[in-house]
TORKOLVEX-428244 format. One record per residue (C-alpha): residue in three letters; x, y, z; residue number from 1. Coordinates in Angstrom, 1 decimal, decimal comma, always signed. Example, Ala and Ser with C-alpha at 12.3 -4.5 7.8 and 13.67 -1.06 7.14 Angstrom:
BEGIN
R_type_c1_c2_c3_seq
R_ALA_+12,3_-4,5_+7,8_1
R_SER_+13,7_-1,1_+7,1_2
***
This chain:
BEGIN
R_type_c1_c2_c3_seq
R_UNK_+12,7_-30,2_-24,6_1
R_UNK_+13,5_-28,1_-27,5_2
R_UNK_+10,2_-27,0_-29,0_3
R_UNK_+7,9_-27,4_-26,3_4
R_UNK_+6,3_-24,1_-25,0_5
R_UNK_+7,3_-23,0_-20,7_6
R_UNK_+4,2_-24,7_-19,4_7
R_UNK_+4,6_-21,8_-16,1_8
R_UNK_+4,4_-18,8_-18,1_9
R_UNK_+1,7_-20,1_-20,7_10
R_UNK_-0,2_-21,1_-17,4_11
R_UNK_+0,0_-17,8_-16,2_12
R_UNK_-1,1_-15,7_-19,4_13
R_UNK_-3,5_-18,2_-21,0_14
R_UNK_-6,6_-19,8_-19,0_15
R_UNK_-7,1_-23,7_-19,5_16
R_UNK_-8,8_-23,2_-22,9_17
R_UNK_-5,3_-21,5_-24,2_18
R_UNK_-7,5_-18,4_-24,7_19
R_UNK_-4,8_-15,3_-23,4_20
R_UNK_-6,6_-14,2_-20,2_21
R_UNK_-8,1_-10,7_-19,6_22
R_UNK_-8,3_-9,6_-16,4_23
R_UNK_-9,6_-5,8_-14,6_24
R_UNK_-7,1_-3,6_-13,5_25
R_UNK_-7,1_+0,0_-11,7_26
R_UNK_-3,9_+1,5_-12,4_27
R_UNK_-3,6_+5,0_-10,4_28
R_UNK_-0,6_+7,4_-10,5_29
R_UNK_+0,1_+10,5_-9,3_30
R_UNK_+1,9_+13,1_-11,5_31
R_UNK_+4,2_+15,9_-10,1_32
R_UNK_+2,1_+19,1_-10,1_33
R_UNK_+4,8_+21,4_-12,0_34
R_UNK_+3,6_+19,4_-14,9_35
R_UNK_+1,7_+21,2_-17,4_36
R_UNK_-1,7_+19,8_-18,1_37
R_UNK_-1,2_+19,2_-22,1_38
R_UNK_+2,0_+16,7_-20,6_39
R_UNK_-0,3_+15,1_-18,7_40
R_UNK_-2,8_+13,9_-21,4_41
R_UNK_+0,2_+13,5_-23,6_42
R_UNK_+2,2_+10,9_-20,7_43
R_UNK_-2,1_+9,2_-20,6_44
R_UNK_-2,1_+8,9_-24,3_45
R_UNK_+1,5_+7,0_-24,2_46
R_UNK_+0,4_+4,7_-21,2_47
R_UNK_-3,2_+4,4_-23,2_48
R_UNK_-1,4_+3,4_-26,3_49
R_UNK_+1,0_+0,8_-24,2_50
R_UNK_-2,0_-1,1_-22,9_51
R_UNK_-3,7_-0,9_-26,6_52
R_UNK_-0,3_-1,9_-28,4_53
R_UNK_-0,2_-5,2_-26,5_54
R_UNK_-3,7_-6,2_-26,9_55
R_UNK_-5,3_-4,7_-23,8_56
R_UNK_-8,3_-2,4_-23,8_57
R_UNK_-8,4_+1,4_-21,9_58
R_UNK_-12,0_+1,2_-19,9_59
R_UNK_-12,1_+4,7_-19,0_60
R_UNK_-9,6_+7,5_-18,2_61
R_UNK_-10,4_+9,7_-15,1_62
R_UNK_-8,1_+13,3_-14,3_63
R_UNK_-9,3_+13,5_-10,6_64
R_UNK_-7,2_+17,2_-10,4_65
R_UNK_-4,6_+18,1_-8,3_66
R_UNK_-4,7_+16,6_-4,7_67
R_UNK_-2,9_+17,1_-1,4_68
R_UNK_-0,7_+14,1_-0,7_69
R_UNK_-0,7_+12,1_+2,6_70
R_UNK_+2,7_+12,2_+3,1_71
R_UNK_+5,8_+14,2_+1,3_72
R_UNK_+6,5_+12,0_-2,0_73
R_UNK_+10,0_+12,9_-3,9_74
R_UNK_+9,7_+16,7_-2,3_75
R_UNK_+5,8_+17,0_-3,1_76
R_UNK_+3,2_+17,9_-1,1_77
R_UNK_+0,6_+17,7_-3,8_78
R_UNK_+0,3_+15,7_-7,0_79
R_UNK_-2,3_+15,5_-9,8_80
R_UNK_-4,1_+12,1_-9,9_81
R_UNK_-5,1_+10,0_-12,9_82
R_UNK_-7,4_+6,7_-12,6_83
R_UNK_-6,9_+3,8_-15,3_84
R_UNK_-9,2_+1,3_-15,7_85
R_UNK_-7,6_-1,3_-18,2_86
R_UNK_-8,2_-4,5_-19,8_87
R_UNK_-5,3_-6,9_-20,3_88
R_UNK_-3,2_-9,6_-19,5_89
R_UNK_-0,6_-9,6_-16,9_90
R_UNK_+2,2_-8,9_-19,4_91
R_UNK_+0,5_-5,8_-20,7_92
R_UNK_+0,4_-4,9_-17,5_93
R_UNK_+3,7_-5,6_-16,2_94
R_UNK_+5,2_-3,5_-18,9_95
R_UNK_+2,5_-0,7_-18,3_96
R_UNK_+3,9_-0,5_-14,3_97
R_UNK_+7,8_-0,7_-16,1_98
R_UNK_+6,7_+2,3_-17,8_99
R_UNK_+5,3_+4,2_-15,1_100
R_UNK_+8,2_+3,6_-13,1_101
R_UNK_+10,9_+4,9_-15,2_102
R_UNK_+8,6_+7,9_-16,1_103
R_UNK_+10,1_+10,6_-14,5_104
R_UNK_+7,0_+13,1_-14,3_105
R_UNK_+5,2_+9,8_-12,8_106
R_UNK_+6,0_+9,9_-8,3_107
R_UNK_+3,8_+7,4_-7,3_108
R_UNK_+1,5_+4,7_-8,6_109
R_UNK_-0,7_+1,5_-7,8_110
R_UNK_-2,1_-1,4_-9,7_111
R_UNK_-5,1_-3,3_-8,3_112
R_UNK_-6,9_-6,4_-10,2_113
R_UNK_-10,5_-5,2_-9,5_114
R_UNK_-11,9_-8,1_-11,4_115
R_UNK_-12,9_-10,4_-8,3_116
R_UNK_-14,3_-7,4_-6,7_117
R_UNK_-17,1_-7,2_-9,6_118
R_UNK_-17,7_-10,9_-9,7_119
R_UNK_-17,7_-10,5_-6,0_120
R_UNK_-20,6_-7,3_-6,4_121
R_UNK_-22,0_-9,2_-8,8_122
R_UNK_-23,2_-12,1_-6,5_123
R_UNK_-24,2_-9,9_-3,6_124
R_UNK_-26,1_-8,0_-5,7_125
R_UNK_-28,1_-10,8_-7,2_126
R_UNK_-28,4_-12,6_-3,4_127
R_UNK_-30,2_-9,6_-2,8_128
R_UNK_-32,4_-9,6_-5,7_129
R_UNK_-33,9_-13,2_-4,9_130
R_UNK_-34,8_-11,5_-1,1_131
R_UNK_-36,6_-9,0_-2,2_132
R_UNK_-38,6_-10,8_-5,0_133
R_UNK_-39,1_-13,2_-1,8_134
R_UNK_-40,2_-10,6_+0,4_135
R_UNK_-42,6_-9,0_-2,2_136
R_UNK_-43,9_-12,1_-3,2_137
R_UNK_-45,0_-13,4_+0,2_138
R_UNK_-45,6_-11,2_+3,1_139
R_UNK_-45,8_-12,4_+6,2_140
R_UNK_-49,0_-11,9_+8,1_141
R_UNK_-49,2_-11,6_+11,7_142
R_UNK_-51,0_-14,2_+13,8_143
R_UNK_-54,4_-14,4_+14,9_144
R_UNK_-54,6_-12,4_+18,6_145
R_UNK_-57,0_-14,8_+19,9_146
R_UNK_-54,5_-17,8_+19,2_147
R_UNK_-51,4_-16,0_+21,0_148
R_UNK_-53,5_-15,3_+24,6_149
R_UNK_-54,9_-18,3_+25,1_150
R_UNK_-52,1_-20,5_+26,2_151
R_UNK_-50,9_-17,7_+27,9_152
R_UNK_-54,4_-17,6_+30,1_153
R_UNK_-54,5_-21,5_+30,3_154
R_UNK_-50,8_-21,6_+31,9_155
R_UNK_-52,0_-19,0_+35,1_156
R_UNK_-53,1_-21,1_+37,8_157
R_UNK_-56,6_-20,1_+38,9_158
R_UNK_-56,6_-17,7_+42,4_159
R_UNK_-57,9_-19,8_+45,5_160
R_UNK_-61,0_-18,7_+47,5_161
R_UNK_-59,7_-17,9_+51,2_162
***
């Protein structure tokens, strides 16, 4: 119908509350190391203001240095590395990995939704939480000695007189 909004992309960008979802990305890419290191922050502050331009928020920015590659990547044996962590929704996103892809400076990059993960840490960490304040607040005291080596004599037949 004419007016109605595409109920599969607005299910996909907006949560059930129609508030635009946010989710917890690590975007990592890998520039060529011929680059000089005033170009790199120059190609983060363009992917920084990307994110920021469609409503996304830059967590942190981390220049891990220049690193020896696994495997050759475009005729490079080494690149320098760069760690995003970013909040947005998937289009931000989706146009943050179009940029990175036609970037030519950019060989290599990865995007992983590390939001799960936290909830995920989150809920071990307060399992464990609960068993220590158990363990602390109880200790468990060993049985009596007397209690344990009594059955144990009852159960021995006595020896016969021969």
């Amino acid at each position: 119908m004419i007016g109605e909004p595409d109920t599969v992309s607005w299910s996909r960008s907006f949560s059930g509350k129609g508030i635009p979802m946010s989710r917890v990305y690590e975007v990592m890419f890998i520039v060529r190391p011929d680059v000089a290191e005033e170009d790199v922050d120059k190609l983060i502050a363009g992917f920084s203001a990307t994110v920021t331009g469609g409503g996304g928020v830059v967590k942190t920015v981390e220049k891990m240095g220049r690193r020896k590659l696994a495997y050759m990547v475009r005729k490079f044996n080494d690149g320098n590395y760069v760690l995003l962590t970013v909040e947005a929704g998937g289009p931000v996103v989706l146009e943050l990995e179009r940029r990175l892809r036609v970037t030519e400076p950019v060989i290599k990059f990865i995007t992983v939704r590390i939001d799960e993960e936290e909830k995920r840490l989150a809920k071990v960490k307060a399992l464990r939480g609960v068993r220590r304040k158990v363990e602390h607040a109880a200790p468990a005291a060993p049985p009596p000695v007397a209690a344990v080596a009594a059955p144990v004599e009852a159960a021995e037949p006595a020896p016969a007189a021969v």
